[in-house]
C-alpha atoms as an extended CHARMM CRD file, in Angstrom:
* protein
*
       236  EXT
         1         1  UNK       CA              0.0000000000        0.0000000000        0.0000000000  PROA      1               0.0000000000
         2         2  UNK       CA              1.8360000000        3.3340000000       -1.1930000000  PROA      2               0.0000000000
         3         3  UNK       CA              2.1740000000        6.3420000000        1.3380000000  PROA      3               0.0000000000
         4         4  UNK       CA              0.2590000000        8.3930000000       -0.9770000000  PROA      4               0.0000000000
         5         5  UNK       CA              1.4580000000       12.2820000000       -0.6080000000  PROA      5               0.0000000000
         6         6  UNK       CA             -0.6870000000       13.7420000000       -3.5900000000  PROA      6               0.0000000000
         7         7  UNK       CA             -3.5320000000       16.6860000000       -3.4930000000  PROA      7               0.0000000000
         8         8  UNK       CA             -7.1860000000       15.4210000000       -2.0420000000  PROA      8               0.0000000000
         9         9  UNK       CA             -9.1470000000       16.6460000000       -5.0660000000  PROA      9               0.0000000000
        10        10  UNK       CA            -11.9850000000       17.1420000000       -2.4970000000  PROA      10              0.0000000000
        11        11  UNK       CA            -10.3290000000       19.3700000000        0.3200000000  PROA      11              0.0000000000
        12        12  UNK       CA             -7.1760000000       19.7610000000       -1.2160000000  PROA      12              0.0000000000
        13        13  UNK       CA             -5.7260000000       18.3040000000        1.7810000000  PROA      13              0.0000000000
        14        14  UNK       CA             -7.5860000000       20.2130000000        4.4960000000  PROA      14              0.0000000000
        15        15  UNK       CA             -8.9890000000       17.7320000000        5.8290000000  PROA      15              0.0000000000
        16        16  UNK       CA            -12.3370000000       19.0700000000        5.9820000000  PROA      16              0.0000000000
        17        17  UNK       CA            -15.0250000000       20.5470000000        3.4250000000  PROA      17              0.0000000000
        18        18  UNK       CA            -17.2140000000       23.5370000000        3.1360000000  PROA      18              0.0000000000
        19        19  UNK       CA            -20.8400000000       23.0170000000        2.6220000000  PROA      19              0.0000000000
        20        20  UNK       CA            -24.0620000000       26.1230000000        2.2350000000  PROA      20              0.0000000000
        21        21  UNK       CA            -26.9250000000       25.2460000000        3.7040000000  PROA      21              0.0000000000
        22        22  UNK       CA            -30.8020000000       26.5170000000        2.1390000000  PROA      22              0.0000000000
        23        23  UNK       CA            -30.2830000000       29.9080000000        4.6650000000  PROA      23              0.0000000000
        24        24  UNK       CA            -27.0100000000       30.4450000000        3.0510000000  PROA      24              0.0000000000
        25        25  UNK       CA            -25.1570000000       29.5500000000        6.2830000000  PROA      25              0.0000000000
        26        26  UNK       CA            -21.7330000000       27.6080000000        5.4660000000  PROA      26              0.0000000000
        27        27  UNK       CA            -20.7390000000       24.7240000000        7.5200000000  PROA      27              0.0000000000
        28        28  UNK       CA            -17.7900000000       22.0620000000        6.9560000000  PROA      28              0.0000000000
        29        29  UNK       CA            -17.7420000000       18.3060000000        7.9900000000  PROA      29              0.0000000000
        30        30  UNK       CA            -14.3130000000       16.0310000000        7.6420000000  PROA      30              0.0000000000
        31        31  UNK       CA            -13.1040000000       15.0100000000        3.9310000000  PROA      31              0.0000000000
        32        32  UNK       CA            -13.7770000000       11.1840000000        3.3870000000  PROA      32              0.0000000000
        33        33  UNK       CA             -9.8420000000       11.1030000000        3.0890000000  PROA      33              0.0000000000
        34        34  UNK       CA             -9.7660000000       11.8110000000        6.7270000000  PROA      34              0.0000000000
        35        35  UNK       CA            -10.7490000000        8.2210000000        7.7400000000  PROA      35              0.0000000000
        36        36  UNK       CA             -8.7520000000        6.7480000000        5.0460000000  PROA      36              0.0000000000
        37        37  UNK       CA             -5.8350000000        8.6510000000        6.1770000000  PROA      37              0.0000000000
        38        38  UNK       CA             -6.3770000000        7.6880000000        9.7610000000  PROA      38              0.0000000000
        39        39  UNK       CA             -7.3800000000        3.8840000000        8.5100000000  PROA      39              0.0000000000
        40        40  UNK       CA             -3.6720000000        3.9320000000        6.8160000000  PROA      40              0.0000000000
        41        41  UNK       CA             -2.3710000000        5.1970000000       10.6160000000  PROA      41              0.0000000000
        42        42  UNK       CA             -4.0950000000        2.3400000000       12.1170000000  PROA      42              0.0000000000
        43        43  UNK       CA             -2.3720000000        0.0610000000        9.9870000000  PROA      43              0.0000000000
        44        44  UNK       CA              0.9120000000        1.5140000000       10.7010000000  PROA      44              0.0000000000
        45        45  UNK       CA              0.5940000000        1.4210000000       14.5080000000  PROA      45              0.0000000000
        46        46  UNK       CA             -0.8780000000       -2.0090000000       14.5180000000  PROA      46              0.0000000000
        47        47  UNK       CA              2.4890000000       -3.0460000000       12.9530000000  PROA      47              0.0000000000
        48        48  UNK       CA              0.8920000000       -4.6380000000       10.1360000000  PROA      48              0.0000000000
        49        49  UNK       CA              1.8330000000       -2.2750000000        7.2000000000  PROA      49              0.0000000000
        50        50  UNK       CA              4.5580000000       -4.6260000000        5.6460000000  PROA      50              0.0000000000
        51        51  UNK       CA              2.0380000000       -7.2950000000        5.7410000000  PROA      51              0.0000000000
        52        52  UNK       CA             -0.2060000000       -5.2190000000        3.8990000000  PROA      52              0.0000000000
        53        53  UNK       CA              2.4390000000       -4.1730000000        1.1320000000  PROA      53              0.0000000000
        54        54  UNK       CA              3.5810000000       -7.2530000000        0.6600000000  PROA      54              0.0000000000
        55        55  UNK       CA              0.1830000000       -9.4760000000        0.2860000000  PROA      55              0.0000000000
        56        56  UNK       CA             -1.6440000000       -7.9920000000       -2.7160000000  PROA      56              0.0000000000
        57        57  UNK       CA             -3.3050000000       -9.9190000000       -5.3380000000  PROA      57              0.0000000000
        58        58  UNK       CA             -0.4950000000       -9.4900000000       -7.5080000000  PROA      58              0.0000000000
        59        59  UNK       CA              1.6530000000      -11.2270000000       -4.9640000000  PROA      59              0.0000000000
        60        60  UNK       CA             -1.4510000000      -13.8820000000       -4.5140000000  PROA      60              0.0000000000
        61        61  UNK       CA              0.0720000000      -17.3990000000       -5.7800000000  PROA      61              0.0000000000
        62        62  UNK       CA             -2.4800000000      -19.7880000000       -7.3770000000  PROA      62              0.0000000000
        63        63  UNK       CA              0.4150000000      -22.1360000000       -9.7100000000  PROA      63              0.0000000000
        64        64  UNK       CA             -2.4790000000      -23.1000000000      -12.0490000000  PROA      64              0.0000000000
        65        65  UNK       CA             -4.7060000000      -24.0140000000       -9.3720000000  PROA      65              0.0000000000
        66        66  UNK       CA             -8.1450000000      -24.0000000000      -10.2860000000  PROA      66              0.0000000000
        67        67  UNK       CA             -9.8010000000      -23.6820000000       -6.9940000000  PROA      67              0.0000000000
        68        68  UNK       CA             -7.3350000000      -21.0480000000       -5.7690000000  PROA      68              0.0000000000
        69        69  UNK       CA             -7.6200000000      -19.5510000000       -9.0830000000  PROA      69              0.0000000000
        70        70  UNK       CA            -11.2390000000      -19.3140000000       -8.6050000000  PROA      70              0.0000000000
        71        71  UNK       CA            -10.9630000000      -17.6930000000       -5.3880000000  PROA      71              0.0000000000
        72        72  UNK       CA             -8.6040000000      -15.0630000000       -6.4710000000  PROA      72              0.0000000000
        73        73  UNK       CA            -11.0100000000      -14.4900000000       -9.2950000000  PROA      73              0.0000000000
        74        74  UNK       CA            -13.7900000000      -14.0400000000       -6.5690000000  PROA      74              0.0000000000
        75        75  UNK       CA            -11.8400000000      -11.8350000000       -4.5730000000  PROA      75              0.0000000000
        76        76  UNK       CA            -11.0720000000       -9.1030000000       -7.1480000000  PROA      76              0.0000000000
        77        77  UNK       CA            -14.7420000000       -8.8860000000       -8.4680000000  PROA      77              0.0000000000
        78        78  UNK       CA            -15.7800000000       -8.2100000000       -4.9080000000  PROA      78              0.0000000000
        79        79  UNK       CA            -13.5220000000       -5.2300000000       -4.3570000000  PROA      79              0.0000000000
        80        80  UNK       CA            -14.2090000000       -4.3950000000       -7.9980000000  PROA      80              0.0000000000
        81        81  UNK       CA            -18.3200000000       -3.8740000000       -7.4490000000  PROA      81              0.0000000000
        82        82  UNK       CA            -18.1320000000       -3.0150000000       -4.2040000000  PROA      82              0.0000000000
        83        83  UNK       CA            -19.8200000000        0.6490000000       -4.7520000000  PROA      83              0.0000000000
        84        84  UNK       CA            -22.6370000000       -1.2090000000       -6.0190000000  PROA      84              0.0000000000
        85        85  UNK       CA            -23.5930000000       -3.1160000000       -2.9480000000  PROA      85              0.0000000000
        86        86  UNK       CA            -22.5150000000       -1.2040000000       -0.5550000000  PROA      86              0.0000000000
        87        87  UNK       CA            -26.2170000000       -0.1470000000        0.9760000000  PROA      87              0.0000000000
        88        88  UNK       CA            -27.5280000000       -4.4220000000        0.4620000000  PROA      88              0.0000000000
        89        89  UNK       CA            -27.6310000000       -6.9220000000        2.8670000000  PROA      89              0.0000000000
        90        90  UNK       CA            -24.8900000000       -9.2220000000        1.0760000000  PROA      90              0.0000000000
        91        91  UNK       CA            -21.9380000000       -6.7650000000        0.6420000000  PROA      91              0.0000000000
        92        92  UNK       CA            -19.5430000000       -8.6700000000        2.6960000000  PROA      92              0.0000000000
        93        93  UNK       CA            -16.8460000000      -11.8020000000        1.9290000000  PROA      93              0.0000000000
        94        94  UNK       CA            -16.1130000000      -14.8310000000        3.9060000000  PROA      94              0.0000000000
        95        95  UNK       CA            -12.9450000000      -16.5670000000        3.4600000000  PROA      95              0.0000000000
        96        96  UNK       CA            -12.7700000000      -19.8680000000        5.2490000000  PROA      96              0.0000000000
        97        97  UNK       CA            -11.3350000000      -23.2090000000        5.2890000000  PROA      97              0.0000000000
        98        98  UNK       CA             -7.7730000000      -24.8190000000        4.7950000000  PROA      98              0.0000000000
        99        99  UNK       CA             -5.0480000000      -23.7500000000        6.9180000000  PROA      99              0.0000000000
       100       100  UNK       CA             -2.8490000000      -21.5570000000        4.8500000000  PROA      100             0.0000000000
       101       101  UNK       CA             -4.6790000000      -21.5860000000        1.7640000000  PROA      101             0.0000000000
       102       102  UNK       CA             -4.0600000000      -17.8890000000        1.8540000000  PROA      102             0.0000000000
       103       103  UNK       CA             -7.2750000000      -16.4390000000        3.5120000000  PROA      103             0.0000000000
       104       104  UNK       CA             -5.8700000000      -13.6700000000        5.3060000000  PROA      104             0.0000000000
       105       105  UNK       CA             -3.5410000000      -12.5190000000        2.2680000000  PROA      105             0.0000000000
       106       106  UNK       CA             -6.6640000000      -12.2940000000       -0.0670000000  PROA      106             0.0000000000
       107       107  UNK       CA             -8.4210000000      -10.6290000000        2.7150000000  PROA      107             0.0000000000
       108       108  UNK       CA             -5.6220000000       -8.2610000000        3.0000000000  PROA      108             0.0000000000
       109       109  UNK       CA             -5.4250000000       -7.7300000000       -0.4450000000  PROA      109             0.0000000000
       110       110  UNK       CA             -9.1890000000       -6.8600000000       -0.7170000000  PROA      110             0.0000000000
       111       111  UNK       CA             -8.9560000000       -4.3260000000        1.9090000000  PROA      111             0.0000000000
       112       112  UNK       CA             -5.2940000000       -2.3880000000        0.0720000000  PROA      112             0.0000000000
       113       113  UNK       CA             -7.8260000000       -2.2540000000       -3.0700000000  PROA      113             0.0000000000
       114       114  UNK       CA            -10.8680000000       -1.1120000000       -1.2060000000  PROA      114             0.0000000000
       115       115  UNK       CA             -8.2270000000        1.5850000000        0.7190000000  PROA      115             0.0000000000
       116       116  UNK       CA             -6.8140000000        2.7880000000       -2.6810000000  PROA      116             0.0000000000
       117       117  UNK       CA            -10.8820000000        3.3700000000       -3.4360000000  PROA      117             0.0000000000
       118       118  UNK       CA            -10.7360000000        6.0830000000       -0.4440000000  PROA      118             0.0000000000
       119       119  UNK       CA            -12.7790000000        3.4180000000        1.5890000000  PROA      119             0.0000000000
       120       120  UNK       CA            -11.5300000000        2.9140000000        5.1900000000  PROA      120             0.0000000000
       121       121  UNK       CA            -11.1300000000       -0.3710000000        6.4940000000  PROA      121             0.0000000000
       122       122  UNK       CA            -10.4160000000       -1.1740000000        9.8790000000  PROA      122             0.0000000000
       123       123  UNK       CA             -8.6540000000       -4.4410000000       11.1040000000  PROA      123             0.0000000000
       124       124  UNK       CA             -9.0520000000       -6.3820000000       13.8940000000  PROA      124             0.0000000000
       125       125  UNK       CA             -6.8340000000       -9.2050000000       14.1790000000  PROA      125             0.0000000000
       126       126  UNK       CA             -9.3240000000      -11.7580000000       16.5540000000  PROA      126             0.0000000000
       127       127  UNK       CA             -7.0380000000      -12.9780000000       19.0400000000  PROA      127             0.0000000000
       128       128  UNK       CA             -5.1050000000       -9.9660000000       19.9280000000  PROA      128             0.0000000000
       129       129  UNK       CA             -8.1870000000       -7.7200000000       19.7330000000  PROA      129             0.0000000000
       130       130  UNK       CA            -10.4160000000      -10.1360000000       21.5300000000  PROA      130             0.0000000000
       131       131  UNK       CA             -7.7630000000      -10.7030000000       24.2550000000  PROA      131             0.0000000000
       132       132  UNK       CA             -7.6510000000       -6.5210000000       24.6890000000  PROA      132             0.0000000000
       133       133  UNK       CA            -11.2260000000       -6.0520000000       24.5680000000  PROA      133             0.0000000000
       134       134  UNK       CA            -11.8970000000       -8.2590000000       27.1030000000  PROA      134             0.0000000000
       135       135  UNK       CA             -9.2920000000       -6.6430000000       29.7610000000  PROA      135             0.0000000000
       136       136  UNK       CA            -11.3470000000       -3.4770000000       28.7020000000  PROA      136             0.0000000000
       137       137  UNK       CA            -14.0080000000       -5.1370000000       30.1660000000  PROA      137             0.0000000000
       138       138  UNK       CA            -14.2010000000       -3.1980000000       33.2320000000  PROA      138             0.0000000000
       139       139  UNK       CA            -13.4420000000        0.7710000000       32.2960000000  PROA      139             0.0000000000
       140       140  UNK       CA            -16.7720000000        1.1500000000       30.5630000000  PROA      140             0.0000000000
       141       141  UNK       CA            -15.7370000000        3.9680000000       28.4920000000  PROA      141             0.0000000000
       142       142  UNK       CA            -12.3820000000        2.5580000000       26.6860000000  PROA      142             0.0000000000
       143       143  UNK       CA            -14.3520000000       -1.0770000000       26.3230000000  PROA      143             0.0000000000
       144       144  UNK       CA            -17.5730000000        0.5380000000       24.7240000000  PROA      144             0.0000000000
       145       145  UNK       CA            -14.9090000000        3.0990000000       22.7060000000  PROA      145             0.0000000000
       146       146  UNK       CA            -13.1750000000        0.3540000000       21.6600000000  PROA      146             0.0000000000
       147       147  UNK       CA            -16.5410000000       -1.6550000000       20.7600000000  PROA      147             0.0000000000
       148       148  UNK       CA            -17.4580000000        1.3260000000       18.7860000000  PROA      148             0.0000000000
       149       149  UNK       CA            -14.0240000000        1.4500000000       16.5010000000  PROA      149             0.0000000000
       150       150  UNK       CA            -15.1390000000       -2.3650000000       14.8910000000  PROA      150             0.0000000000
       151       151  UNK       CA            -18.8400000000       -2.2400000000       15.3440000000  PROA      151             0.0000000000
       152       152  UNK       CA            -19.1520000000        1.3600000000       13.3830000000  PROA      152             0.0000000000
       153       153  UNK       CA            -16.0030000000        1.0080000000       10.9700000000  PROA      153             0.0000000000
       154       154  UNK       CA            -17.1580000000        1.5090000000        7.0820000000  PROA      154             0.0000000000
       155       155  UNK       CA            -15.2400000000       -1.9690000000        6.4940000000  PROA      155             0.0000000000
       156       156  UNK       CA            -14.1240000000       -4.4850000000        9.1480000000  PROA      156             0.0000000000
       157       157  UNK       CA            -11.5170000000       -7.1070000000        8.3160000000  PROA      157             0.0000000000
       158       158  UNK       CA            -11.5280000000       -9.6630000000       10.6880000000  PROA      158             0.0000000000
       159       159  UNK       CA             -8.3810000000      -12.0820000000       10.4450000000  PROA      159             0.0000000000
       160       160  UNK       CA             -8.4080000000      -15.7240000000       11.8380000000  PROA      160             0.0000000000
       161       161  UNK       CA            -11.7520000000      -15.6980000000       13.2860000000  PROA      161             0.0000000000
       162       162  UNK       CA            -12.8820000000      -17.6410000000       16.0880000000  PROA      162             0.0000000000
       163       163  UNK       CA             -8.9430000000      -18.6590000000       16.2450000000  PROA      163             0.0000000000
       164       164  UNK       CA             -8.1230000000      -20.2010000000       19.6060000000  PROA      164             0.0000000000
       165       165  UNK       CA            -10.1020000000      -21.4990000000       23.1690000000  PROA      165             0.0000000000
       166       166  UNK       CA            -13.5520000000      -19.7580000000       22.7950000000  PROA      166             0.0000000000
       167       167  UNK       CA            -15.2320000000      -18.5050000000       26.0880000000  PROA      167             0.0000000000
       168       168  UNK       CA            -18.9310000000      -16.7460000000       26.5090000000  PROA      168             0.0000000000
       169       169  UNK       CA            -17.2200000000      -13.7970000000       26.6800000000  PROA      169             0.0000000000
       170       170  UNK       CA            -16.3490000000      -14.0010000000       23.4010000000  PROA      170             0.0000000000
       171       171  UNK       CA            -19.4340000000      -14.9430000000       22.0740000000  PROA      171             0.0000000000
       172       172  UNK       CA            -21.1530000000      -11.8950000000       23.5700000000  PROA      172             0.0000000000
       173       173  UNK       CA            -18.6160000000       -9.5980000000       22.0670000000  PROA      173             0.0000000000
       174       174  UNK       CA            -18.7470000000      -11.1540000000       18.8740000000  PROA      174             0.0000000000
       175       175  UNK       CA            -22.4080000000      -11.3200000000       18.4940000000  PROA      175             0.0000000000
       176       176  UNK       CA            -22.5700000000       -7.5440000000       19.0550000000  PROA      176             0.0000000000
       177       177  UNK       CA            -20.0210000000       -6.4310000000       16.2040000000  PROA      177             0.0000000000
       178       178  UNK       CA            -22.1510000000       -8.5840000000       14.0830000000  PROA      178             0.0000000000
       179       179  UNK       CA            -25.2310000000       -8.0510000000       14.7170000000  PROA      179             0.0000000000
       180       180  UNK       CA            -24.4510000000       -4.3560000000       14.6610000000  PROA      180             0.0000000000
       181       181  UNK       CA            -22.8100000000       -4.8140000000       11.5920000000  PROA      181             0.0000000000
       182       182  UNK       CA            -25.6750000000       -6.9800000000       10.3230000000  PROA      182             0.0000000000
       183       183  UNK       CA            -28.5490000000       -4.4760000000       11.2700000000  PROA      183             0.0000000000
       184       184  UNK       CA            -26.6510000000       -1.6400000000        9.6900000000  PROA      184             0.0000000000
       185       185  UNK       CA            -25.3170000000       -3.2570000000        6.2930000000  PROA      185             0.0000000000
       186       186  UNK       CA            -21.9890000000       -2.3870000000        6.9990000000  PROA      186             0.0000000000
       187       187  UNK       CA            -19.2140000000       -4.8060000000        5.2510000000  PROA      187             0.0000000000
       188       188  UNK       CA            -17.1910000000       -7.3690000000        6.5550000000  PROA      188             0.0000000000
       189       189  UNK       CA            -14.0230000000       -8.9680000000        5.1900000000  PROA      189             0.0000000000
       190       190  UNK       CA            -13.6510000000      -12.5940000000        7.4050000000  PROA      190             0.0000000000
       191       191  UNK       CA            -10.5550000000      -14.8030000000        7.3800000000  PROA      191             0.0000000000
       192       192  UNK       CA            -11.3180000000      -17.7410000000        9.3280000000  PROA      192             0.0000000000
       193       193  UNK       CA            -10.2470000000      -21.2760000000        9.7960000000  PROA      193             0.0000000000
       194       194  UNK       CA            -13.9320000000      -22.6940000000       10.2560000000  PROA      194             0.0000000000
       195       195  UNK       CA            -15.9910000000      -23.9970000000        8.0300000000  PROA      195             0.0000000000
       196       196  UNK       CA            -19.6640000000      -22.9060000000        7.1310000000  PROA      196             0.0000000000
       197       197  UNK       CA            -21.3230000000      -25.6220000000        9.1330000000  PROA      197             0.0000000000
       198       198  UNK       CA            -18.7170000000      -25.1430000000       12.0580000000  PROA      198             0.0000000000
       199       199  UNK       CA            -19.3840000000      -21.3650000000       11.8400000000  PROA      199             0.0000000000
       200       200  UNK       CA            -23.2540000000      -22.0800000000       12.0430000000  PROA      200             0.0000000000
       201       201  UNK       CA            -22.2450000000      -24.8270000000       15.1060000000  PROA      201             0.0000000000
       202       202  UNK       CA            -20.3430000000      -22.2100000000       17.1670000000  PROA      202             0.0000000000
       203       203  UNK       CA            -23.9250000000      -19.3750000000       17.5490000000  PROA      203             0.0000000000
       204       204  UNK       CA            -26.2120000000      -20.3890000000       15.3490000000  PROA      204             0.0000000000
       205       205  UNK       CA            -27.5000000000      -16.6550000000       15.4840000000  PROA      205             0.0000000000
       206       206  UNK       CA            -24.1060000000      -15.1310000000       14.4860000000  PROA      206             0.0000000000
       207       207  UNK       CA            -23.3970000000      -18.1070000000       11.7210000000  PROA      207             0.0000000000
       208       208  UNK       CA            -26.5650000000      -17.4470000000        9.9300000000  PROA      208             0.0000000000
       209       209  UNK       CA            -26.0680000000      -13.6110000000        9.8030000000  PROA      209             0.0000000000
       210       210  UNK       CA            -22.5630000000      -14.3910000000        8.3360000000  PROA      210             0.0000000000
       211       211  UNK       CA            -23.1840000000      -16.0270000000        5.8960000000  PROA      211             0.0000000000
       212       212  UNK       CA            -26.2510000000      -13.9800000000        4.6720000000  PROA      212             0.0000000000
       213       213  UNK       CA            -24.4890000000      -11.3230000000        4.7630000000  PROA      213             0.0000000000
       214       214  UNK       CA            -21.7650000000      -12.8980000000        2.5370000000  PROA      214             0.0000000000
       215       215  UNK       CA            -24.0920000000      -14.4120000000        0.2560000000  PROA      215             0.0000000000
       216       216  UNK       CA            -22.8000000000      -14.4600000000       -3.5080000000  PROA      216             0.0000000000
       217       217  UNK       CA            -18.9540000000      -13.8190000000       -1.9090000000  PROA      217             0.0000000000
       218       218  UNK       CA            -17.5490000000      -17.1360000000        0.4380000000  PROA      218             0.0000000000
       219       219  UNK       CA            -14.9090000000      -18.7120000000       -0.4800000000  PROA      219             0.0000000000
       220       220  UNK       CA            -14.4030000000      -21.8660000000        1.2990000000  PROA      220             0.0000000000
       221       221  UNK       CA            -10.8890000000      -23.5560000000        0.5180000000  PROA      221             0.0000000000
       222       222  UNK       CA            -10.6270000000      -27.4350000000        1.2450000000  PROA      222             0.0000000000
       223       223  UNK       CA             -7.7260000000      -30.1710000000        0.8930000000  PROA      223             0.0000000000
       224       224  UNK       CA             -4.2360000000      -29.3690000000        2.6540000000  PROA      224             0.0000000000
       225       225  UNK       CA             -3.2030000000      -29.3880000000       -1.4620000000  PROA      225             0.0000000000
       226       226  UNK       CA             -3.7150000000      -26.0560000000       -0.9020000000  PROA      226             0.0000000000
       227       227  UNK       CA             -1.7720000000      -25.0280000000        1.9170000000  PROA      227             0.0000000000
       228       228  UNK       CA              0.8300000000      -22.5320000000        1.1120000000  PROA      228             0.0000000000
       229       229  UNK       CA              3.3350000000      -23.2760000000        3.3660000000  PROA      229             0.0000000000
       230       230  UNK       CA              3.2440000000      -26.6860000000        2.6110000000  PROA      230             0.0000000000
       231       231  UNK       CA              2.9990000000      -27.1540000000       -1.3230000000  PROA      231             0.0000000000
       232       232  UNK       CA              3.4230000000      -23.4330000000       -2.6550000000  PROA      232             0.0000000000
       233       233  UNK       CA              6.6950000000      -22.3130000000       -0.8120000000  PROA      233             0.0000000000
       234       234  UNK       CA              4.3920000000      -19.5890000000        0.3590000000  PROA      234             0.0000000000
       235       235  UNK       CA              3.2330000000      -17.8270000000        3.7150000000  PROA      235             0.0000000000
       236       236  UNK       CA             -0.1700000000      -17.6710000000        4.0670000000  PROA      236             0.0000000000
């Protein structure tokens, strides 16, 4: 992802813009580039900026695989006509499966292209996030802050989902980014090691709203012929 140091044609890097209302009375509200910018900042203090220059779908390694060729394809056209759907009830993707099939580089790579759009996209990688939610548990304010960041983001890119020992505590918290997210049609990008049915098996209620909300755009990868690490030379 290129540290981009050219003119906002919109605010001309102000960060804001100037609007008239029907009394004549000017106002100004932030520049969309404003949460791109600060989505780019996230990324850099999150330490995960090399990951996201380096895993783009350029980078994305399918050696005449069909299936991973497939899923590449899919990939691409959902950054691609994302504008259209952004306002629907199925505007969101759902990569699961395989152990390093390369879930969370497509993911990543969908959410560089959706970036370079001037769409924001927030990520949350599960176990670190889920771990530091839950000590926010008890100062109210930074938990329901924090809770606010991923449940309100334009795009949420959640990587290795449901990875690890999960408690009720989790559930809660995860049922109420996705519901939110659900309720509101805002997108979600979802790298996860489960499969559908396992998804569905784990809350039945947060399953079902997954993969509606991904309808038309899951990619489920199956057979370890596809692991990267193992049989591509690869890191997935």
């Amino acid at each position: 992802m290129d540290e981009r140091k050219e003119m906002c044609p919109v605010c001309r890097n102000l960060g804001y813009v100037y609007f008239e209302d029907e009394n004549g009375r000017t106002y100004s509200k932030p520049c969309k580039c404003t949460a791109v910018k600060e989505a780019r900042k996230r990324l850099e203090r999150s330490g995960l900026a090399k990951l996201f220059k380096s895993k783009t779908f350029d980078s994305f390694m399918t050696c005449g695989n069909p299936l991973l060729e497939d899923a590449k394809r899919t990939a691409m056209q959902y950054t691609e006509s994302f504008a259209e759907r952004t306002d629907s009830d199925s505007n969101s993707l759902l990569l699961c499966g395989q152990v390093g099939a390369g879930k969370t580089h497509l993911g990543t790579a969908c959410s560089v292209r959706l970036i370079d759009q001037g769409i924001p996209v927030i990520y949350m990688g599960y176990r670190e996030e889920m771990t530091a939610l839950k000590a926010k548990v008890t100062d109210e304010k930074a938990y329901r802050d924090e809770m606010n960041r991923y449940k309100k983001a334009a795009v949420l890119f959640i990587d290795d989902f449901l990875k690890g020992k999960i408690t009720e505590a989790d559930i809660n918290i995860v049922y109420e980014i996705v519901n939110y997210r659900y309720n509101n049609h805002l997108p979600l990008i979802i790298s996860t090691e489960k499969t559908l049915d396992e998804l569905i098996s784990f809350d039945e209620a947060v399953g079902s709203r997954l993969i509606e909300m991904c309808r038309g755009h899951i990619i489920v990868f199956e057979g370890r012929k596809l692991n990267y690490r193992l049989y591509r030379g690869g890191v997935a």
